[in-house]
Structures are given as C-alpha cells and as structure tokens.
N, C-alpha and C positions, 0 to 999 in steps of 0.2 A: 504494500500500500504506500503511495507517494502522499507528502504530506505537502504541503505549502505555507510557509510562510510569509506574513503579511509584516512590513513594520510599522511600527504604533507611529512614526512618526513619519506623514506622508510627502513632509517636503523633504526628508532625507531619502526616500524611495524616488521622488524623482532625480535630483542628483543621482545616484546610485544608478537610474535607468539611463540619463542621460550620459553618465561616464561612460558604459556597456557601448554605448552609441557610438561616441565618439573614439573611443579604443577598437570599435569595429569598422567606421569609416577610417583610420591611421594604419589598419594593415590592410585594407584594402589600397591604398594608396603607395604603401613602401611596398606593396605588390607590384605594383603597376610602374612606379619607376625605378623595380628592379625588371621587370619586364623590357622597357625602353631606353637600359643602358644607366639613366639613372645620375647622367652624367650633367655637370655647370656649365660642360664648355661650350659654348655657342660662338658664333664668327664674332660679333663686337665686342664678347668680354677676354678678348688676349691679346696679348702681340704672337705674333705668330714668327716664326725662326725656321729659317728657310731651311730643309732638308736635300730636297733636289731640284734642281730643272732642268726641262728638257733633257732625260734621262741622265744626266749628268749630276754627283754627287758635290752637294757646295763647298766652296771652300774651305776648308777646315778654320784659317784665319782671320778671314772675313766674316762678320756679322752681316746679313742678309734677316732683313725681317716685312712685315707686314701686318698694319693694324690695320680692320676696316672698322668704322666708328658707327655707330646708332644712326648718323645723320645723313650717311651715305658717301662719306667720305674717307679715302681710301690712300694711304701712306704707307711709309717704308723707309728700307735702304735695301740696295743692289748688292751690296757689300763695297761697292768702289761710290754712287751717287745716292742722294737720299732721293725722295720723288714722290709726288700727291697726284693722285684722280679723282674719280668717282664712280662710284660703281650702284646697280640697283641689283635687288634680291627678290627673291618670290619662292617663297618654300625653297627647293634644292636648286632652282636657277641662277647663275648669278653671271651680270653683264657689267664688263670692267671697260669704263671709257677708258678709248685710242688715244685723248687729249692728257697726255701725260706730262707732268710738268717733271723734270729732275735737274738738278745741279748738273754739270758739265766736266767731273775733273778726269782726267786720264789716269787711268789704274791700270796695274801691271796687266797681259794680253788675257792672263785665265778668268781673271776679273771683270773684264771689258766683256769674254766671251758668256758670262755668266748675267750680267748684266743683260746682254739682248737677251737670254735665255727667259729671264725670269718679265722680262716686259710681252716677250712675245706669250709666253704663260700666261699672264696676266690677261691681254686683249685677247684672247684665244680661247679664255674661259667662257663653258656655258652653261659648268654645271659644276656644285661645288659636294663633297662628301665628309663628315668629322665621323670618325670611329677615336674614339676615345680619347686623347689627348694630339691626335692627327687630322690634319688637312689636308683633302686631296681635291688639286684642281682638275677639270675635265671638261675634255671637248664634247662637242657634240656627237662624236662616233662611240664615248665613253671611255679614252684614252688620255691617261694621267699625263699632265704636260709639268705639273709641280706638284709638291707634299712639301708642306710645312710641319712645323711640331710644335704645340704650344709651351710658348718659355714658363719655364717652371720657375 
C-alpha cells in the first residue's frame, strides 16, 4: 500500500514542487547542450590565430590572427600586414568583402606568400565551420581554404 504525504505547510509544498521543476527543466537543458557541443565559442567572441592557409601550414613566427566583431567588422594581421573589412553572416554562410584595407610593409617572401594566402581565404569564403575551439573557412565546393584556432 503506497501512502502519501501531504505537508501541513502549503506554501513550503509549492516551493518544494517548484524546485522539482526547475531541477527538471536544468537537466533537460545540460542535456541539450551537451547534445550541441555545448561549447562558448562562436565567430565574435575570439581572436582567432591562424593555423593554415591555403593548405599551407602558418608560420611558426608570425602571428596571423583574425577577429570578426558583432558589428560586422572584420580584422587581423597577415603575420607580415594588419588589415580590416567587413564581412556578413547568416547561420553557416559567411561573405568576407574584397575591399580590404591592410598596411603595406614588405615581409620576408614566406610571409608575403602567406599573406595573399590568407586574403584570398578570406574573399573566397562562403561558408564558415567551429568544431570546438576551430575555425574552418570554406568555399563553396566545401573545401577548406583556412582553419584558424581560437587563442586560448
């Protein structure tokens, strides 16, 4: 025989009922964004730190980065020139204006060649991927022209 208990005090019963609630909608949710990865990092909130372009691995010595901003403004360095656009998003699409502003200084040839690598990456994007602490840019055949890695 199942008994049930009532408490004498019924505004501690609903607290009590509303805790149960709310403790049941919290693993519902750490459900869900353990389901989805789960993860902070999204395109605005890092600098990102260039890994490779155009299948070529970056320069070990050079800083190569890329922040794109909330406001659709879109920055860096080459590792040799710093340099601002702007770009638009739309879920996983992202279109990086051709009208790139960069500094002008001449850096050693790997530099230079890493340089056009990561500009032509940049306007050549059309479609962007984060798996975990990674950035991968992609054309529209779905072939990675950069991966970045967000600076820890």
């Amino acid at each position: 025989m199942r008994m049930r208990f009532q408490h004498a005090d019924p505004e501690r019963s609903a607290v009590s009922r509303a805790l149960r609630q709310g403790l049941g909608l919290l693993a519902v949710l750490v459900v869900l964004t353990a389901a989805c990865g789960g993860s902070d990092v999204d395109l605005t909130t890092q600098t990102w730190m260039l890994v490779e372009a155009g299948g070529t691995p970056a320069v070990p010595e050079a800083i190569a980065t890329a922040t794109f901003s909330a406001d659709g403004a879109l920055g860096g360095n080459t590792g040799c020139n710093g340099f601002n656009t702007s770009y638009e998003v739309d879920g996983s699409s992202l279109t990086v204006s051709p009208a790139i502003a960069a500094t002008r200084r001449l850096c050693e040839p790997p530099l230079m060649v890493q340089e056009a690598a990561v500009f032509a990456a940049l306007t050549g994007t059309t479609e962007f991927a984060i798996s975990g602490s990674d950035l991968t840019l992609l054309d529209s055949a779905g072939a990675t022209l950069a991966r970045y890695s967000a600076e820890p």
